[in-house]
C-alpha positions in Angstrom: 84.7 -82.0 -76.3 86.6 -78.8 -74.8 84.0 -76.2 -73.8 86.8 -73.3 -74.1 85.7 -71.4 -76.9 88.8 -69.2 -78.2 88.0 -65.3 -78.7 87.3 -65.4 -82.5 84.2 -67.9 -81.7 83.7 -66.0 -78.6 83.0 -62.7 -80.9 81.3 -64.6 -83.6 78.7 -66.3 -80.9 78.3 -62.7 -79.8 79.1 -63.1 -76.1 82.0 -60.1 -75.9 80.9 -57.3 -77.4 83.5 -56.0 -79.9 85.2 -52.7 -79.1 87.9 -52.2 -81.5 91.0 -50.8 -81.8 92.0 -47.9 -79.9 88.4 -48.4 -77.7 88.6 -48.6 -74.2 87.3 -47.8 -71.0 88.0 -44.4 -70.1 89.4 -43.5 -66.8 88.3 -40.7 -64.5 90.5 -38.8 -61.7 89.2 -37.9 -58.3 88.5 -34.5 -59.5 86.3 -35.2 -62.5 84.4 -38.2 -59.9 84.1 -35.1 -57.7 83.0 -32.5 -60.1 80.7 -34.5 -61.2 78.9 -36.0 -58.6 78.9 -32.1 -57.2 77.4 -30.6 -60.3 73.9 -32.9 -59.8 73.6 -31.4 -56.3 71.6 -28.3 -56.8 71.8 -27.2 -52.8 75.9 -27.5 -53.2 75.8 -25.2 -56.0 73.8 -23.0 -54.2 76.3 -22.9 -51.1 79.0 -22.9 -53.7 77.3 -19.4 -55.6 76.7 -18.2 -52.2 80.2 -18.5 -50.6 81.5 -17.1 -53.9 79.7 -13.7 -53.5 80.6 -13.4 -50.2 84.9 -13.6 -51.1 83.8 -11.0 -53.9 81.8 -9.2 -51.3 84.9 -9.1 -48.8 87.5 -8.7 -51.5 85.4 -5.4 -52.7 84.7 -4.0 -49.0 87.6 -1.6 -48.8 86.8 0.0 -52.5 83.5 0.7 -50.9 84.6 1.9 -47.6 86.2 5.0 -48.6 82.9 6.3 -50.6 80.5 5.5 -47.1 83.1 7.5 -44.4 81.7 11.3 -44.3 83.6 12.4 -41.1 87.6 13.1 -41.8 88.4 11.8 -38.5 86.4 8.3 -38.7 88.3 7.7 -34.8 86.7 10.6 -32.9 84.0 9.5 -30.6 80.8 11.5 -31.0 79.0 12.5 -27.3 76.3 14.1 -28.8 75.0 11.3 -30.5 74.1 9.3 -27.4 70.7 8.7 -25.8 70.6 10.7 -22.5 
């Protein structure tokens, strides 16, 4: 007796679980396997939040500038501002 059992038997014995048609395994790029992994890591999103405000903070500097400048001439040294 032949102990290869062909796939119908294989099914009906229950030893491969039956997927269907059309199921499969799905595959993942490097970018979801990335995203993912990144998303469970609660200090990374902290860095990641954190390095974000700082490009906004940069990005927004010279809007604020102009409103903090009260001299006209923002170049002139001023002498009488020292410590003597």
């Amino acid at each position: 007796m032949s102990k290869v059992a062909t796939e119908g038997a294989r099914e009906e014995a229950g030893l491969e679980p039956s997927l269907g048609p059309g199921a499969g395994v799905e595959g993942r790029t490097p970018w979801q396997l990335f995203w993912r992994r990144f998303r469970r890591d609660r200090v990374a999103l902290v860095g990641l939040f954190l390095i974000g405000l700082m490009i906004v903070a940069a990005l927004s500097a010279g809007f604020f500038a102009k409103y903090v400048v009260h001299h006209p001439d923002i170049n002139e040294f001023h002498f009488d501002m020292l410590d003597d």
